[in-house]
N, C-alpha and C positions, 0 to 999 in steps of 0.2 A: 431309381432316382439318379438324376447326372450328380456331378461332384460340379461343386463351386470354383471358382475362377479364383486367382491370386493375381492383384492389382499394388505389386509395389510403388508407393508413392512420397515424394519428398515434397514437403510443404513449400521450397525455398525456389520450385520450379514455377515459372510464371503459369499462372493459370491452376495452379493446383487448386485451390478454393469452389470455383463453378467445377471442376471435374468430379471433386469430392460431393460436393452433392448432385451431381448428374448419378454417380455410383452409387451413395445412397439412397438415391429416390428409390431403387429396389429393396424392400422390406425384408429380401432373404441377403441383405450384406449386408459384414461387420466391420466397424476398424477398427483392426488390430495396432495398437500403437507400440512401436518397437522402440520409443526414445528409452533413456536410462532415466531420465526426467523428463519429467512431461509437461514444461513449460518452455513460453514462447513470450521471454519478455516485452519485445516488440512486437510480436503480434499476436495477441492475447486472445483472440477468436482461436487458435491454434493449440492453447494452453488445456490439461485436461481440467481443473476445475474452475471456479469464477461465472461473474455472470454469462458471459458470454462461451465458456468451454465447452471443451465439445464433450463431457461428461453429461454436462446438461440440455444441449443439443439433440444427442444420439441418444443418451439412457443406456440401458441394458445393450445397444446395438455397438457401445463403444465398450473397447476391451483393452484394461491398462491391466496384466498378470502381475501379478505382487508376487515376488521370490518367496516364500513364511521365514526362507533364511537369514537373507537378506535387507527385507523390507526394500529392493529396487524392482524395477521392472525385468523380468524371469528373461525378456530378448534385448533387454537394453545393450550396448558393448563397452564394458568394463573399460576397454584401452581406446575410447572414442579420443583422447585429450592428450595421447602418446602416437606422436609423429611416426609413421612404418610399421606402429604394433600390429600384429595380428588381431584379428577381431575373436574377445574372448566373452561370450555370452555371458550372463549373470547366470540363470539356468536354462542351458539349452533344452534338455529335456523336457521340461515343464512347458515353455513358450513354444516350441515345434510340435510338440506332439498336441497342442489345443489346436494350433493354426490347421493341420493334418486330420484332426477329427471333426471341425467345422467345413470344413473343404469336403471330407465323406458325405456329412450329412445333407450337402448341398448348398451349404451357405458359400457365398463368395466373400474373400478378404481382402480389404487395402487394408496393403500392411503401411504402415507412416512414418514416415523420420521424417527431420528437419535438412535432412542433405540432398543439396541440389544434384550432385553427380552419382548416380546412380552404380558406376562401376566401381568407384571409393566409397560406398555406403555398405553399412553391416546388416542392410536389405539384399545387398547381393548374393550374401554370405550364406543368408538366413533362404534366400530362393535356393543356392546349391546343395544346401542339405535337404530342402524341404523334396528336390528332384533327385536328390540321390535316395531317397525313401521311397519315394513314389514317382516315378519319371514321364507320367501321364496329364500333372499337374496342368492346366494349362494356364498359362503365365503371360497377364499381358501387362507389357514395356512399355510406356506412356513416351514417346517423343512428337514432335513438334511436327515430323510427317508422318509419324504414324497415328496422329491425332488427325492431319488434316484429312488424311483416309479412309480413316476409320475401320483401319483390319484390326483383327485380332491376332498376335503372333505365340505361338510354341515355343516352347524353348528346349532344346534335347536335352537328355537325360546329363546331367550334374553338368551343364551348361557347355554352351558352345559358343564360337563368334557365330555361326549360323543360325541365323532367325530364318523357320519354314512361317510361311504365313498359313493361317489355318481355313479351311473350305470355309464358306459358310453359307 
């Protein structure tokens, strides 16, 4: 069985909505939502429950992890709201090792936040550990020419500015 794809994605990027379900239209992907909260006051199609959330959207294909400790989101980052903090997982363990065992079994992931820069998001965070575990991952970067092209990009093992683009 191949292993699933990791599709970090920020809701706040234009176009992310048709991308997301272009990605969902395959039945073996899930989203993983990575907020600490999973609402989207203004844009409530993006919110996990309500009429329109994507709880009830996706079903079972959407995946918000509850900490049991907690009660937040097991990949949410704790210092989203503190200027320069480091990004401190709620549980990292818990949220990496699910995204890591769906990605074996061949399901692929959009992982989701609400941040539009991808290099300041605790999606990045969450790609360089998920590559430093397993550095085969294959990880694709959603930008504005890499959408126009439609390659698929690698990312080397616990990340590089080098993007190889992959055969295909």
């Amino acid at each position: 069985m191949e292993p699933g794809k990791l599709y970090p994605l920020g809701y706040a990027t234009p176009g992310s909505w048709p991308r997301l379900e272009q990605l969902m239209a395959d039945p073996a992907t899930v989203l993983v939502d990575a907020r600490l909260t999973p609402f989207a006051h203004n844009r409530p199609i993006w919110s996990r429950l309500g009429p329109d959330g994507l709880q009830k959207r996706w079903g079972e294909r959407y995946v918000f992890l509850m900490d049991p400790a907690s009660g937040k989101n097991a990949l949410g980052n704790q210092n989203y709201k503190v200027r320069n903090a480091p990004v401190a997982l709620v549980n990292a363990e818990l949220g990496l090792r699910e995204i890591l065992n769906r990605l074996a079994q061949g399901q692929s992931v959009v992982l989701l936040c609400g941040c539009l820069n991808y290099e300041r998001c605790h999606r990045r965070t969450i790609v360089e550990w998920l590559l430093a575990q397993q550095p085969d991952i294959k990880v694709i970067l959603e930008s504005k020419q890499e959408e126009a092209h439609g390659q698929a990009y690698n990312v080397a093992s616990f990340w590089t500015e080098t993007i190889t683009p992959l055969a295909t």
